[in-house]
Each structure stands twice: as C-alpha cells, then as structure tokens.
N, C-alpha and C positions, 0 to 999 in steps of 0.2 A: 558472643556469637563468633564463629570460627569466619574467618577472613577469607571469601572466594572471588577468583576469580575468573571473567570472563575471556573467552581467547578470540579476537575480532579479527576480520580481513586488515590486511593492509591498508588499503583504500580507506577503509574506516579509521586504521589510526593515522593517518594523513591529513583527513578529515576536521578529526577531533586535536591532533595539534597548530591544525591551522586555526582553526576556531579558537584556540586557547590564544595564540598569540593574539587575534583580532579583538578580541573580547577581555582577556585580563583572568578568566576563570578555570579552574584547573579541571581536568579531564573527566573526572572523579565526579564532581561539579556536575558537567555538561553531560556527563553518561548519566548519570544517574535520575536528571531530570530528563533527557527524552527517554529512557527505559517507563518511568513514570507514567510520562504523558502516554506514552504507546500501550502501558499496560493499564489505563482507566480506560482506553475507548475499547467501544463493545465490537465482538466479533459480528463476520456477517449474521452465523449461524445463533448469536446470541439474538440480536435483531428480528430474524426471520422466527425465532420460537417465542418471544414477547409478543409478536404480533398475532403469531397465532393462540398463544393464550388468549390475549387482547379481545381477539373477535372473536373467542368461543369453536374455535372450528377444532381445536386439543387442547386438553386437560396440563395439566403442566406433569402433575403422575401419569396420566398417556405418555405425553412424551417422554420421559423417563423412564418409562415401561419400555418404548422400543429403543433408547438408544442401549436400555441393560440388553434387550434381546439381541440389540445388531454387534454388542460387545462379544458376547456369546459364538455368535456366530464366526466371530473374527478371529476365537482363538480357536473355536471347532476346525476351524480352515489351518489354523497354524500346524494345527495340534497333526491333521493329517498329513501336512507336507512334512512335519518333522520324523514321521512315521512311513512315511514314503522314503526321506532320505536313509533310516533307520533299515528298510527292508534292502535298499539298495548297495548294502556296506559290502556284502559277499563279493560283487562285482566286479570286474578287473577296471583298473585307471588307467586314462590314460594322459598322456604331459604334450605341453604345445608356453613355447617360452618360459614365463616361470607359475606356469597353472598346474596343475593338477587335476581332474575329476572323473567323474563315470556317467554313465546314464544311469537314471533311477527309477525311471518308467518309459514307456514305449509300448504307442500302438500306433495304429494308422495315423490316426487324425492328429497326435500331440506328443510328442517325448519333452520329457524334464530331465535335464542336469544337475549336479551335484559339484563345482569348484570350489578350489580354495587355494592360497599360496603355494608353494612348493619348498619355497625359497624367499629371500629376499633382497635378490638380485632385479628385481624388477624389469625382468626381460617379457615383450610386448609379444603376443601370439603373433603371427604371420596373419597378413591382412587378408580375412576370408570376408565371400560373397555367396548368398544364400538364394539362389535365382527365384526360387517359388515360395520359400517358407520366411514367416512374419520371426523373428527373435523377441523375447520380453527378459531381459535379467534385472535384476532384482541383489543389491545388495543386503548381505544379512551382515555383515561384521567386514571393517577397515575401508579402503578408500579401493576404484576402482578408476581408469583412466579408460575411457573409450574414446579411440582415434577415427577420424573420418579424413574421405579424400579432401575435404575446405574446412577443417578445424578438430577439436576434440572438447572432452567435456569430462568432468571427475564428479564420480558417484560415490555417497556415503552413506551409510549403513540406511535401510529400508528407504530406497530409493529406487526408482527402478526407470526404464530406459527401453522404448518400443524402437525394434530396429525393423523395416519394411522389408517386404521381399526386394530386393538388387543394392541392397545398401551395404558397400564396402566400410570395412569395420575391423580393429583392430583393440585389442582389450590389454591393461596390467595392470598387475596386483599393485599396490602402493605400500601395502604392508602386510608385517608376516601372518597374520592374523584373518588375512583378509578373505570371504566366502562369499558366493555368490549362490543365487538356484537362478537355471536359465529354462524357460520355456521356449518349445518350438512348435510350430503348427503352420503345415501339416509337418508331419516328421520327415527328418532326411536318413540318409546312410551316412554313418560316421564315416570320416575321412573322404567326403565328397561334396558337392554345392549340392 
C-alpha cells in the first residue's frame, strides 16, 4: 500500500507533539487512533436515516432514491453554471489587484461573475462596499483570502462565503490556479457600490 500522507494545521501538529511528549506514543500512534475513533462514529445524517428506517416513515431504497435524485440535481445545477461560465467567455475582462474576470450573466434581480488568478503576486482588490446588493462567492479551485474591516477569513476550493448588503470586503487570490464564481443580487453597475 502506497504511504499517504495527511497535511494538518499547525495547531494540530503542536497538539499531537505535545501529547507525544506527555504520553511516550508516536504521532503515527495517536493520529491514527483518533482518525479511527472519529471515523467509527455515525454521522448525524447517518443517525437521522436509521431512524427513519427504524420507524418505518422511508424505506432505506426510498432513501437512496432521493439522495440518487438530489445527486442529479446537483450536478444538473453544476453542469449549468459551467455553461453559463462557457457562454460568457466572449466577454471583455476586467482586472482589480491580482483578479481577473467578466460578468457571465445579468439581469435586474442577479448577475454572476466569473474570476480567477491573474498572477501570482497575490495582490488584494481595493476594499469595496456594496450598499444594497447581498455577495455570495463561492470557491471552485485554490485558496481565496477575504478581508474585512475586524478580521479576515481564507476560502478553499467549494466553499463559499455570504457577504450582506454594506459589508466592506476585500478579496486575494492565494494561488495561481485560483477561481472563484460570485453571485450578486440585486445586480449592480460595474465599477460602482
């Protein structure tokens, strides 16, 4: 069996060398009996579908009927925003730090963006504020740094991130690779709050 490994936070490996000193047992050891312990106990969602077997209220094939259908659905959803991004390739780009992207839809109530790296220089857009419209970005690929006026926060790949209407926010790529798809609603005018 090919030898993998895992890449932890810091915190964790601090963690797991302190415990090694206090205890006498090697890392190896102690990972791989809590990984163990964590991965025999049952999910909530496993819990809540036993019980509903249990008392008869879904079939155990019911349920596996709609999680096949809501899989379906999930990649039907993918499958359009990738085609969304696809129709919007024609369209001019435009740059803000080290971004790159365009708009890929727009109408009244909603526009979608399309970013991605530029560079990898990791220069941070200028801190914009959206007086009326909610943000939703969404990492598809690399890491993504959102600053706020009392802290920041880093986003990896399918993760995504609700910004309010008046919330000052500043975004960067982490790496070269890195893409995002942003939603806005209601829509704005480029180059304006």
């Amino acid at each position: 069996m090919k030898i993998q490994h895992l890449v932890l936070d810091d915190d964790v490996h601090k963690a797991l060398k302190a415990r090694k000193k206090a205890i006498g047992v090697t890392v190896k050891e102690i990972g791989n009996s809590a990984l163990r312990a964590a991965l025999s106990m049952p999910s909530m969602e496993d819990l809540v579908v036993e019980k509903l077997v249990e008392t008869g209220k879904i079939s155990r094939k019911d349920y596996d009927q709609a999680v096949s259908a809501a899989d379906k659905a999930i990649r039907a959803a993918y499958k359009k925003a990738a085609e969304a991004i696809e129709r919007g390739a024609d369209r001019p780009t435009q740059t803000s730090g080290s971004w790159e992207g365009r708009e890929i839809y727009h109408s009244r109530e909603v526009q979608m963006f399309d970013h991605w790296a530029r560079d990898a220089k990791k220069v941070a857009s200028p801190m914009l504020v959206h007086e009326k419209s909610h943000v939703w970005a969404t990492v598809l690929a690399g890491e993504v740094r959102v600053q706020f006026e009392n802290g920041e926060t880093i986003l990896g790949p399918h993760e995504t991130i609700h910004l309010p209407p008046g919330t000052p926010h500043a975004t960067t790529p982490l790496t070269k690779s890195t893409r995002a798809l942003l939603v806005v609603a209601p829509a704005i005018a480029i180059g304006t709050k």
